[in-house]
C-alpha positions as CSV (number, residue, x, y, z in Angstrom):
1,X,169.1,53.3,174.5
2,X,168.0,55.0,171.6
3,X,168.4,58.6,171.3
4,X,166.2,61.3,169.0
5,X,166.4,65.0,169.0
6,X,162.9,66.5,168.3
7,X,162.7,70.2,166.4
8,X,159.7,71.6,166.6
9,X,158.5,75.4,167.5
10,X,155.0,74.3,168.2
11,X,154.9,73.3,172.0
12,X,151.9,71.0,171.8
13,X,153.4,69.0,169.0
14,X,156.4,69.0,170.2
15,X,155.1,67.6,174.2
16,X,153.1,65.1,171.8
17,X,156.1,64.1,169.9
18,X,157.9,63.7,172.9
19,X,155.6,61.8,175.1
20,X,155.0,59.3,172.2
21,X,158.8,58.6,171.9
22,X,159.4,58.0,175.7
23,X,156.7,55.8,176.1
24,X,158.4,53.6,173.6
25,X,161.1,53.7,176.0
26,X,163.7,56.4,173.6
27,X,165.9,58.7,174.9
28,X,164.3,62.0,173.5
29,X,165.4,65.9,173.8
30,X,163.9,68.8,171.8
31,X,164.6,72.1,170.4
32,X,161.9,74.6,169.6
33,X,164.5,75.9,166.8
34,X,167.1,75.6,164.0
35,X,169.9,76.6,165.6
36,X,169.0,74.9,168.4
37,X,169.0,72.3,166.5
38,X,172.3,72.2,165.3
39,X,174.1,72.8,168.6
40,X,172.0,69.6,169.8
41,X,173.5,67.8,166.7
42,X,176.9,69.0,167.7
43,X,177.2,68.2,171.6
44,X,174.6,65.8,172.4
45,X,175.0,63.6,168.8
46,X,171.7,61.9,168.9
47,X,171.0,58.8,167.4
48,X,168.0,60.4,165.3
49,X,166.4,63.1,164.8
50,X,162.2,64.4,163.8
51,X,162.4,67.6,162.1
52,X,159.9,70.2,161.6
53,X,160.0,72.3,158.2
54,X,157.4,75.4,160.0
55,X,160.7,76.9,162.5
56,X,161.1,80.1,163.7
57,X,164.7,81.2,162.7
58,X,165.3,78.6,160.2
59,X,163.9,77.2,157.0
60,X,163.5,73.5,157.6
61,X,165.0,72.6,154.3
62,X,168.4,75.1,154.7
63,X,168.2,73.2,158.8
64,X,168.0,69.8,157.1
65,X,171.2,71.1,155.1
66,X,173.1,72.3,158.1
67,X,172.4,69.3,160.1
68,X,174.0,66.9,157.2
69,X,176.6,69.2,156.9
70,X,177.3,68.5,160.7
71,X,176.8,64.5,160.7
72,X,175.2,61.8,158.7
73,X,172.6,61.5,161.6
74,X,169.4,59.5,160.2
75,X,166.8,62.4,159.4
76,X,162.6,61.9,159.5
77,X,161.5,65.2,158.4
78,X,157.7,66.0,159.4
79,X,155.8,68.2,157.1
80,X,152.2,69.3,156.0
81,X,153.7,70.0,152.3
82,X,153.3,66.5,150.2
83,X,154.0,67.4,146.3
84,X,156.4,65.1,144.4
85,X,158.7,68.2,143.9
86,X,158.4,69.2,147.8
87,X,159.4,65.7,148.6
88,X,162.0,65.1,145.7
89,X,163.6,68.4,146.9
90,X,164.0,66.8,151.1
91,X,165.0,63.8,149.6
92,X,167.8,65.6,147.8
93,X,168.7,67.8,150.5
94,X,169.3,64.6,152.9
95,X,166.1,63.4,154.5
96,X,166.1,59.7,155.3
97,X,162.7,59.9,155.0
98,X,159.6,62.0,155.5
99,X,155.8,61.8,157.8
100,X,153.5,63.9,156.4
101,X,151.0,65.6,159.3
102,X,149.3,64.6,160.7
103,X,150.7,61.0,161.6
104,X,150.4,58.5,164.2
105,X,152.6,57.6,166.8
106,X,152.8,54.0,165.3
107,X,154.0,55.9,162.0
108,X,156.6,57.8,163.5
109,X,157.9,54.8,165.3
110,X,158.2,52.7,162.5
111,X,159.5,55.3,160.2
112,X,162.3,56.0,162.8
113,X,163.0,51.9,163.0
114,X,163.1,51.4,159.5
115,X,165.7,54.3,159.2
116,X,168.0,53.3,161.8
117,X,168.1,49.9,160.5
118,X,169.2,51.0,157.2
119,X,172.0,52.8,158.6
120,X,173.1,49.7,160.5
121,X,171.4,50.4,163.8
122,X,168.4,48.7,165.6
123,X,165.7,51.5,167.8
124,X,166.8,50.2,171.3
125,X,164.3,51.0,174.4
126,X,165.9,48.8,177.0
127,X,169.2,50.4,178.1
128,X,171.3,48.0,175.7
129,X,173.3,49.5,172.8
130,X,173.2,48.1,169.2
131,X,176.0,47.8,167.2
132,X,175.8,47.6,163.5
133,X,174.9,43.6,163.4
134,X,172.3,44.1,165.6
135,X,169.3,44.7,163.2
136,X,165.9,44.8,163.7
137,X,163.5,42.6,162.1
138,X,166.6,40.2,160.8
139,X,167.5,36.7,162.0
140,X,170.7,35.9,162.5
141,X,171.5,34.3,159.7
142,X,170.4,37.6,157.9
143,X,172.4,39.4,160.5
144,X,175.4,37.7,159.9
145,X,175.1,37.6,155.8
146,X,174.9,41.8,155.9
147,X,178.3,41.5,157.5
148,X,180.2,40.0,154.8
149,X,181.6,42.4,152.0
150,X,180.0,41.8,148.9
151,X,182.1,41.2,145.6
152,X,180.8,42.9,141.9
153,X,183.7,42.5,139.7
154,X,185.8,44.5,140.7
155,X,183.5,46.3,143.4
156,X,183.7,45.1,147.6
157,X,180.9,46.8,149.6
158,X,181.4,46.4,152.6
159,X,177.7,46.8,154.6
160,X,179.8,46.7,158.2
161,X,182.4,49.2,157.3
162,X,179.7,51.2,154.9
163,X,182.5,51.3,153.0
164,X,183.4,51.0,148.9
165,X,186.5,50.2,147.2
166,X,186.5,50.1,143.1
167,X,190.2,47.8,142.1
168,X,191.6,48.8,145.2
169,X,190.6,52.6,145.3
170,X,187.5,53.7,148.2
171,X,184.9,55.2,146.5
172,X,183.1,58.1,148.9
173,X,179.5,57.5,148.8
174,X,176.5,59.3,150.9
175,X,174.5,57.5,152.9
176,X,171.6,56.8,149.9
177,X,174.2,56.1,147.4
178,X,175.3,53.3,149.7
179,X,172.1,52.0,150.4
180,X,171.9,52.0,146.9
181,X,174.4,50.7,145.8
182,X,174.5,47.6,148.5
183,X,171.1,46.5,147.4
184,X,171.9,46.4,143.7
185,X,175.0,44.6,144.9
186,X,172.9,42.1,147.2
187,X,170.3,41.5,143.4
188,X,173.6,41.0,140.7
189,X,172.2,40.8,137.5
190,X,168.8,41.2,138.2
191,X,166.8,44.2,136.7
192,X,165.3,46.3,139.8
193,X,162.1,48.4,139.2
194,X,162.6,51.9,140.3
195,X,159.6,51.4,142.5
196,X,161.1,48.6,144.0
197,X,164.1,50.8,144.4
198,X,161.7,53.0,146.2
199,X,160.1,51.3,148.1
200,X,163.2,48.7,149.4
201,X,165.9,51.8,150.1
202,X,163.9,54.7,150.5
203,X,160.9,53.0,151.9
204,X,158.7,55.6,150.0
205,X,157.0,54.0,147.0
206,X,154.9,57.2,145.9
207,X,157.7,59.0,145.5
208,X,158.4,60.5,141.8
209,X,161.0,58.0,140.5
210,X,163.3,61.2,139.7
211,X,165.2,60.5,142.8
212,X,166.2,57.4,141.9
213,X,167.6,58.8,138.5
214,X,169.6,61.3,140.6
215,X,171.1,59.0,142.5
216,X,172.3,56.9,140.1
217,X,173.8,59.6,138.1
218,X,175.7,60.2,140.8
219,X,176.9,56.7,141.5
220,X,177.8,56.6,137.6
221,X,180.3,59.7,137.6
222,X,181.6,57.9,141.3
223,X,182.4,54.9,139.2
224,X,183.6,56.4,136.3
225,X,181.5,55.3,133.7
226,X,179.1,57.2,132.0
227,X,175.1,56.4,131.1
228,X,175.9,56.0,127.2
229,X,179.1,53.1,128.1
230,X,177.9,51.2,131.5
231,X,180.1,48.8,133.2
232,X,178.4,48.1,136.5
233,X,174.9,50.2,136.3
234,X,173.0,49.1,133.3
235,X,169.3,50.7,132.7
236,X,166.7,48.8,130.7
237,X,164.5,51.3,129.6
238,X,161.0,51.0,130.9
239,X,161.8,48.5,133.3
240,X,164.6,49.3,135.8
241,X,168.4,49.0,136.2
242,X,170.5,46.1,137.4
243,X,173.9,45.8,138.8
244,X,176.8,43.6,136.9
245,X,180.5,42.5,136.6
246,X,181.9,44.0,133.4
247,X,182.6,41.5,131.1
């Protein structure tokens, strides 16, 4: 069964936020705080977590910070604050993704779905466990093609393992830059929109495309080549970047 930690000080949101979540048959427990927060990270290790900015002790921004310092837990932050730079910022920091309030429950639910499946799990409400194959919304066939390692030249992604090796060598990665990275890998050759980019890995199409620039800076300097001499990570100005074998 699926487990999510809920951090939020208000208790009326946070008995909402919680009844939503156990109807749908989840595993939930809460914290009112921060630090609260982080122990439940720590000892309980949920499957997910909903996280208020507004808390008591803690800026929700420095929490979010603390929490992926502690684990690489998928992270749905919920906020009233929805400027580009706000957002950009979270995204940054290490939100998986972000409800702006007030939200519906069928919102929250599919935000927390669409998150878990990206980091190889399925949101399970009947008692069974998923294991990294077991992905919601994919066939088997689908299922079954994410498992294979995928070859770039000289780069194997592994989507089971989440892992990266460059001739031999792992590459670390976070949990975006993998995403990333295995959806460039899974379109060789073809030139991706940063929307697309957007929309397909961080599910949030009106975000400022800044993000995405970020990220694949950092990805660049992981692979060793910079913007001015591409080997794998080309940009075609205006339109997007693509993902290719040197020559």
């Amino acid at each position: 069964m699926t487990s999510v930690l809920v951090v939020e000080d208000d208790p009326t949101i946070r008995s909402s936020l919680i009844e939503i979540l156990t109807s749908h048959g989840l595993l939930v427990r809460s914290s009112p705080d921060g630090f609260g927060a982080l122990r439940e990270v720590t000892q309980w290790q949920p499957d997910a977590v909903v996280l208020d900015l507004g808390l008591p002790d803690l800026d929700g921004a420095d929490a979010l910070r603390m929490i992926r310092g502690l684990s690489q837990v998928p992270v749905v932050v919920a906020t009233a604050r929805d400027d580009d730079a706000e957002v950009i910022k979270l995204l940054n920091a290490g939100a998986d993704d972000y409800l702006v309030k007030p939200f519906s429950g069928g919102q929250l639910i599919a935000r927390l779905s669409a998150v878990l499946r990206r980091s190889g799990r399925a949101l399970v409400a009947d008692g069974s466990e998923a294991g990294p194959g077991a992905l919601s919304g994919r066939s088997a066939g689908g299922s079954a093609g994410r498992a294979a390692p995928i070859l770039v030249g000289d780069l194997r992604i592994d989507p089971a393992a989440r892992t990266v090796h460059l001739a031999g060598c792992e590459i670390a990665l976070t949990r975006r830059e993998f995403d990333l990275l295995e959806f460039l890998a899974r379109n060789p050759g073809r030139v991706v929109a940063k929307r697309e980019l957007l929309a397909e890995v961080w599910r949030l199409p009106y975000v400022d495309e800044q993000t995405v620039d970020v990220h694949l800076s950092c990805l660049r300097r992981k692979l060793g080549e910079p913007a001015s001499r591409p080997r794998y990570l080309h940009t075609v100005r205006g339109v997007g970047v693509k993902l290719v074998a040197p020559r």
